[in-house]
C-alpha positions in Angstrom: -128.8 356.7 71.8 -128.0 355.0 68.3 -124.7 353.7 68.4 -123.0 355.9 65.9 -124.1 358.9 68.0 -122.3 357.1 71.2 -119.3 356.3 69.1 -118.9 360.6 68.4 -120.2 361.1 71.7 -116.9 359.3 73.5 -114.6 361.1 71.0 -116.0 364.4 71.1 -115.8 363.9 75.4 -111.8 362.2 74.5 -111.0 365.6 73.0 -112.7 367.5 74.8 -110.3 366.1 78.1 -107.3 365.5 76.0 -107.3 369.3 74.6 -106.9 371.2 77.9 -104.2 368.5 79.0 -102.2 368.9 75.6 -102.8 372.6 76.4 -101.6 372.2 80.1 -98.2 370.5 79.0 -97.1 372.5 76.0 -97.5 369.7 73.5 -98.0 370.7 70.4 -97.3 369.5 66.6 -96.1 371.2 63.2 -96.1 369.7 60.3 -93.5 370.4 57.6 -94.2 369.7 53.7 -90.9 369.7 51.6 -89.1 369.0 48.6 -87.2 366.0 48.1 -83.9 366.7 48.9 -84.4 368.7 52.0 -84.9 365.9 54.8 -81.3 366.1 56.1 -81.1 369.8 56.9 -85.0 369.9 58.4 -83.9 367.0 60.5 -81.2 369.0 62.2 -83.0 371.8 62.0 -86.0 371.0 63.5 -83.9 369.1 66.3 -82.2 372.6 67.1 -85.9 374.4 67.1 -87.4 372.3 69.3 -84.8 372.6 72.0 -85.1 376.5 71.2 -88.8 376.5 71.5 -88.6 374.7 75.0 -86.0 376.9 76.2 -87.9 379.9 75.2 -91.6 378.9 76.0 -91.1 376.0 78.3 -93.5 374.0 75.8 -93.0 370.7 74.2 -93.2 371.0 70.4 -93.3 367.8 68.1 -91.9 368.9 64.4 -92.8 366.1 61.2 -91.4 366.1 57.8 -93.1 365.5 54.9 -90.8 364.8 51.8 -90.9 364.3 48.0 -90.7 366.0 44.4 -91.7 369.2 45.0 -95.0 370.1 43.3 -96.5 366.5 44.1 -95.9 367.7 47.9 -97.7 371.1 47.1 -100.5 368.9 45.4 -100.8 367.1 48.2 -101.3 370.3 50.5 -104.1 371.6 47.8 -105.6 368.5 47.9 -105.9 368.2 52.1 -102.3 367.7 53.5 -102.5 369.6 56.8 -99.4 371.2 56.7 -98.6 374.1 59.1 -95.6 374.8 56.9 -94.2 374.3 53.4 -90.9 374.9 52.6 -90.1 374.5 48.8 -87.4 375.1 46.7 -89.3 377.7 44.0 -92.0 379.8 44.3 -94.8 378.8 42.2 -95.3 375.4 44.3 -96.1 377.9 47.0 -98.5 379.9 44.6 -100.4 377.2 43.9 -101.8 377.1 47.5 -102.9 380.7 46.9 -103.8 380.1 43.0 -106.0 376.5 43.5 -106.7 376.5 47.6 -106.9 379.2 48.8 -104.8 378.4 51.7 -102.4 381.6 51.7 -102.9 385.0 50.9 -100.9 385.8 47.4 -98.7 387.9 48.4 -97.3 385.1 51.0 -93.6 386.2 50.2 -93.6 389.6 51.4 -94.3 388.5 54.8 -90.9 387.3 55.3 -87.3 388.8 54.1 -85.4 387.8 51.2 -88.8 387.1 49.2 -89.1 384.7 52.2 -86.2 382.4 50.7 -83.6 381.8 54.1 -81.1 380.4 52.0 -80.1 379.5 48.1 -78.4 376.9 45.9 -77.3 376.5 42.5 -77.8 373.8 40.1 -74.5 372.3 39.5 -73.0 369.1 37.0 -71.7 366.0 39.2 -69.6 363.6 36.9 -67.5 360.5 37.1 -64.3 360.3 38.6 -62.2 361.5 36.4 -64.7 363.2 34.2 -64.1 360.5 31.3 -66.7 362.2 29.1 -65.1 365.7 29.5 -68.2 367.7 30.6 -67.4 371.6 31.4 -70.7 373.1 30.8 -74.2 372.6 29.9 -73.6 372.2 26.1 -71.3 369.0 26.6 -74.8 367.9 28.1 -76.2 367.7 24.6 -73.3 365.9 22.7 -74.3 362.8 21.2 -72.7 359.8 23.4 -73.5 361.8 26.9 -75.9 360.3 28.7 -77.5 362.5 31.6 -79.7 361.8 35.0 -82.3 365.1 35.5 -85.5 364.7 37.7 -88.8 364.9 35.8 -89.4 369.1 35.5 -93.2 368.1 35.8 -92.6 366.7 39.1 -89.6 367.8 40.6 -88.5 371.5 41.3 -84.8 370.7 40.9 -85.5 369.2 37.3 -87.5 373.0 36.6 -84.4 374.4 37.5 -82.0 372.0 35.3 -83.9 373.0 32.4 -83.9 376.6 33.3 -80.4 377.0 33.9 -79.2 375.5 30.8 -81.7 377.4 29.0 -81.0 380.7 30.9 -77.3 380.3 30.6 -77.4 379.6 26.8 -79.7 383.1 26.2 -77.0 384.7 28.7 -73.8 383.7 26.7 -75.9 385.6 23.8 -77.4 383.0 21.5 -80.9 383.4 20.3 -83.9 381.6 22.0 -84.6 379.2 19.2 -80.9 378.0 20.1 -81.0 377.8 23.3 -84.6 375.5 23.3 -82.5 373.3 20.7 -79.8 373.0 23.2 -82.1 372.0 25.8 -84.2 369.3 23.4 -80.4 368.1 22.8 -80.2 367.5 26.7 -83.2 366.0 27.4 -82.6 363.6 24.3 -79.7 362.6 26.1 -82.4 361.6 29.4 -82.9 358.1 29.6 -84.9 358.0 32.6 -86.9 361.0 34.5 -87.3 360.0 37.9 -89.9 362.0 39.8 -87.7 363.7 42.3 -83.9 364.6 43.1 -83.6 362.1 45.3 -84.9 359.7 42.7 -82.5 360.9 40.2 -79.4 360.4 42.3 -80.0 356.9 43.4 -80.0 356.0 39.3 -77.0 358.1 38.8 -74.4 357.0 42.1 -76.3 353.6 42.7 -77.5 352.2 40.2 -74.5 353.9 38.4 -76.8 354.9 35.2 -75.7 358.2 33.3 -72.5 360.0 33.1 -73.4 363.0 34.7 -76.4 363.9 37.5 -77.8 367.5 37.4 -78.5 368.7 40.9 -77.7 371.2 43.5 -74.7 372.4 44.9 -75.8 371.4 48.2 -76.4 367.9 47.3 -73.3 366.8 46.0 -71.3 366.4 49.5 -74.6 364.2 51.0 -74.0 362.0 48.0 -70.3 361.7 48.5 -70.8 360.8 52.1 -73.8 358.2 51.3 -72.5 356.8 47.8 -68.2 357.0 48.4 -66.0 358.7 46.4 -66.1 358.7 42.4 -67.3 361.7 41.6 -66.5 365.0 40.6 -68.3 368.5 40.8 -68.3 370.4 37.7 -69.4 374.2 37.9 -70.6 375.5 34.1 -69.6 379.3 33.4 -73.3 380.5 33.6 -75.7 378.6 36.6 -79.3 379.5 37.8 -79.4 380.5 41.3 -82.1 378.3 43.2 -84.0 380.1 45.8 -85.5 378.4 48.8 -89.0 379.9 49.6 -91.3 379.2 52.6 -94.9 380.2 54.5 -97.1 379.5 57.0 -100.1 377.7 56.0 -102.7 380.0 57.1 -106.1 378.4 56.7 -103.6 374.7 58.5 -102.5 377.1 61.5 -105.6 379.2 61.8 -107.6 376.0 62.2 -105.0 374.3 64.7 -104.3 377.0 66.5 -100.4 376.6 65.8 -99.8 380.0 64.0 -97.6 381.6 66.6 -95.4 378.0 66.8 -95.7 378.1 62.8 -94.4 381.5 62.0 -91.3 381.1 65.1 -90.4 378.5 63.1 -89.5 379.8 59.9 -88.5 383.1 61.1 -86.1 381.2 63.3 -84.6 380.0 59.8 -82.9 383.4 59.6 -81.4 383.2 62.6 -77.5 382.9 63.2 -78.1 379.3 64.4 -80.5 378.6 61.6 -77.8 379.9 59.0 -75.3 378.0 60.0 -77.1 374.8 60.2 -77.8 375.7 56.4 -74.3 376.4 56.1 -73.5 372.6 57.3 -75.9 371.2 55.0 -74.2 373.0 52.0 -77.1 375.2 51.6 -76.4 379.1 50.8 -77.3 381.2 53.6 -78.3 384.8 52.9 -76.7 386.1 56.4 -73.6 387.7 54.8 -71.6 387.3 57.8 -72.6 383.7 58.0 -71.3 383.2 54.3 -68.4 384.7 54.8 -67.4 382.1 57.7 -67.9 379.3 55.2 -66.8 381.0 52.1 -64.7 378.3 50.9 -67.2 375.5 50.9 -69.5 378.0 48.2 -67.4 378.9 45.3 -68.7 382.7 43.7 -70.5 381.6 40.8 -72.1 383.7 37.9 -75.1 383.0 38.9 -78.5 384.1 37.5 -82.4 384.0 38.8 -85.4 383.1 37.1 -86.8 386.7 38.1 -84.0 388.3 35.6 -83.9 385.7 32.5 -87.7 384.0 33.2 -89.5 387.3 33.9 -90.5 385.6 37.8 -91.5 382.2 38.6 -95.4 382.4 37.5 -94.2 383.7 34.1 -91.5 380.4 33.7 -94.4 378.0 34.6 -96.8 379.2 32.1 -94.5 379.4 28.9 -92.4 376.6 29.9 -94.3 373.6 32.0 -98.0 374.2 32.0 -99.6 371.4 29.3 -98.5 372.5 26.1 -95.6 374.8 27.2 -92.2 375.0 25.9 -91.4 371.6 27.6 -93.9 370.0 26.6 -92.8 370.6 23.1 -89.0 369.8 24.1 -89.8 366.6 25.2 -91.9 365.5 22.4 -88.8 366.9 19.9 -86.6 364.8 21.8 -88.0 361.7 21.7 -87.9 361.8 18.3 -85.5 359.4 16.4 
């Protein structure tokens, strides 16, 4: 036998013994791809479903996180990241594993309540102690003199949704579009560096202390306080966007691995009381009102709007606004201009 046909030989025969002993003991893997600044609560999450799974099943379940800015993870899937799961922070990073892989049916967010989105945020202003620069709201963003930390929107979900809340709250306090692009090229002249994901952008802003104020989400700001110190302030503007957290099974990963029915416990275990409140102790929105009303001092009632109402749905904002050549395309170029 040539020797490359031994060498498959002995691995095809290793997994051919290992599989019915991983079977036998329950072991099993999921793989979660996420967005950047998620790591924290899927750490204690998946810590809290694992012990669940083994009480339920009796089976040993290993759970791995994947992290970065959001549509480079979703890439990554596309491209052959064997994710069983991906949980994002907007929807058309999910659509792009129906759109370009094929990988999940489109109509992935009716499988799962709340248009498959367990819990929420909203994008929020942190500034310096103090506030020294007086920011209230997204037009004190675009003053000359104000310098201000956003992710890369190209890149980063929670830099999509800066620039959609500050345009979305300038068309909701009744100015005209043209206005409220201007008001967003004013902002993103004030940029001086676009990092390629949240967590990017706030090591510039609290460590490397560049910037007067750091656009991110609500559920952020008390993970920076605890790593970074004290210095900073929360500023909520008037008008916010209201960032939904969608997730799915990765049905061509699961079908293949045989992990579906671990896969889809998983993230329906995200709605569950204990999977609420560990989103509730990472700051994150949980959509169990009971839940939320426990913890209804650490999330402030905001006027808060989605991309459905002002964007006309997430497929709609990334064809107009980020596809090459879209609105912010032409922002950017606008405000590089001296």
């Amino acid at each position: 036998m040539p020797l490359v046909n031994r060498r498959a030989a002995t691995l095809a025969l290793a997994l051919a013994v290992a599989a019915p002993w991983a079977s036998a003991q329950g072991a099993k893997t999921l793989l979660n791809v996420s967005y950047d600044v998620s790591r924290e609560f899927y750490k204690d999450y998946n810590a809290a479903f694992a012990a669940h799974w083994k009480k339920s099943t009796g089976a040993t379940l290993t759970l791995n996180q994947s992290h970065g800015g959001s549509s480079r993870q979703a890439r990554s899937v596309v491209e052959g990241l064997e994710a069983d799961v991906i949980t994002m922070n907007q929807a058309n990073d999910i659509d792009l594993l129906a759109e370009r892989g094929q990988l999940i049916p489109a109509d992935w967010a009716r499988r799962l309540p709340d248009n498959a989105s367990p819990t929420t945020s909203v994008s929020v202003i942190l500034v310096r102690q103090g506030n020294p620069k007086q920011i209230r709201d997204w037009s004190d963003l675009g003053r000359p003199g104000v310098s201000v930390i956003i992710p890369n929107p190209k890149t980063s979900g929670n830099g999509r949704y800066t620039y959609l809340a500050a345009w979305g709250a300038a068309l909701k306090s009744g100015v005209a579009p043209a206005a409220a692009q201007a008001l967003v090229e004013r902002i993103f002249a004030n940029v001086p560096v676009l990092d390629g994901g949240g967590r990017g952008a706030t090591t510039t802003f609290a460590q490397r202390r560049l910037g007067d104020a750091l656009v991110t989400f609500e559920s952020e700001v008390p993970l920076i306080e605890r790593e970074f110190g004290g210095g900073f302030e929360v500023v909520y503007p008037a008008r916010t966007v209201l960032a939904e957290n969608p997730v799915s099974v990765v049905d061509k990963v699961v079908d293949r691995r045989g992990t579906r029915a671990e896969a889809e416990a998983y993230l329906k275990h995200l709605w569950s009381d204990e999977g609420q409140e560990i989103a509730a102790k990472h700051h994150l929105r949980p959509r169990s009102a009971k839940v939320l009303a426990k913890h209804a001092k650490a999330f402030p009632k905001v006027d808060a709007f989605t991309v459905d109402e002002v964007f006309g749905g997430w497929k709609k904002a990334q064809k107009e606004h980020f596809d090459d050549g879209g609105l912010y395309d032409q922002v950017i170029a606008r405000a590089k201009r001296p």
